[in-house]
C-alpha positions in Angstrom: 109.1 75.1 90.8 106.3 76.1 93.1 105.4 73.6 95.7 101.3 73.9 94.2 102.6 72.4 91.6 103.1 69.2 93.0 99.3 68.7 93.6 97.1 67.5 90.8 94.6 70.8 89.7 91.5 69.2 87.7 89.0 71.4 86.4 85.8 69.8 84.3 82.0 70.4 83.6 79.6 69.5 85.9 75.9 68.8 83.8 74.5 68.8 87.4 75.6 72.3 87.6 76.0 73.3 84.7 79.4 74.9 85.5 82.7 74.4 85.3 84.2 73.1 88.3 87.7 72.7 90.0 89.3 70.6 92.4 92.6 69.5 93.9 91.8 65.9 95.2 94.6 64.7 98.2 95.1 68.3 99.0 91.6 70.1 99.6 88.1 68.8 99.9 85.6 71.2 97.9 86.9 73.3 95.7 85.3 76.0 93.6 83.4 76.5 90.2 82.0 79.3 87.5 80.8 79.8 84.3 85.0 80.5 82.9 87.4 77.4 82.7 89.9 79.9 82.8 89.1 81.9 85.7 88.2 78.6 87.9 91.2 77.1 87.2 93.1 80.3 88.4 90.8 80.2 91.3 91.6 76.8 92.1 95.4 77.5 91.8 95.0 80.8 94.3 92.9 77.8 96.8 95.6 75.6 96.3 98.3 78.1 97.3 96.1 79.0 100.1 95.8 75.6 101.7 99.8 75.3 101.4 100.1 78.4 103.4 97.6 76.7 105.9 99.5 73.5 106.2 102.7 75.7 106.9 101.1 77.9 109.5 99.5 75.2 111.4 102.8 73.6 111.3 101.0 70.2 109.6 103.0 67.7 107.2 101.9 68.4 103.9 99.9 65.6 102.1 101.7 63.5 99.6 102.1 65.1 95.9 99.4 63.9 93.4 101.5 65.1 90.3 103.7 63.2 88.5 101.8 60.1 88.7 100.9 60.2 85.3 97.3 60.5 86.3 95.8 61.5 83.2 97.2 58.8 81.1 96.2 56.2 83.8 92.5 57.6 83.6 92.0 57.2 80.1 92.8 53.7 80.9 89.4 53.2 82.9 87.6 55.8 80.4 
């Protein structure tokens, strides 16, 4: 298992922007966004790799995993 994937990758519309945009919340601030689900979400997968890599070569602790938290089922809860 890649270490990304222990970081929760959300990628939705934005009306505002009318665009699709991704994020990685607890691991990056920002994220990224396009016209292509598909091509921000592997985007937002390359950024989250990226950040790992900077955590590593700055020698930081990496923040604590978002996934497997059942996030998506404890959303719909407040939906």
């Amino acid at each position: 298992m890649k270490e990304s994937a222990r970081y929760v990758k959300i990628v939705e519309w934005s009306e505002e922007d009318q665009s699709y945009v991704g994020s990685s919340p607890g691991l990056i601030y920002g994220g990224c966004h396009g016209d292509n689900e598909r091509e921000v979400f592997d985007e937002l997968c390359q950024i989250v790799e990226d950040a790992i890599a900077l955590y590593k070569k700055d020698g930081k602790p990496l923040p604590p995993p978002t996934s497997g938290r059942d996030l998506a089922n404890k959303m719909q809860d407040v939906a």
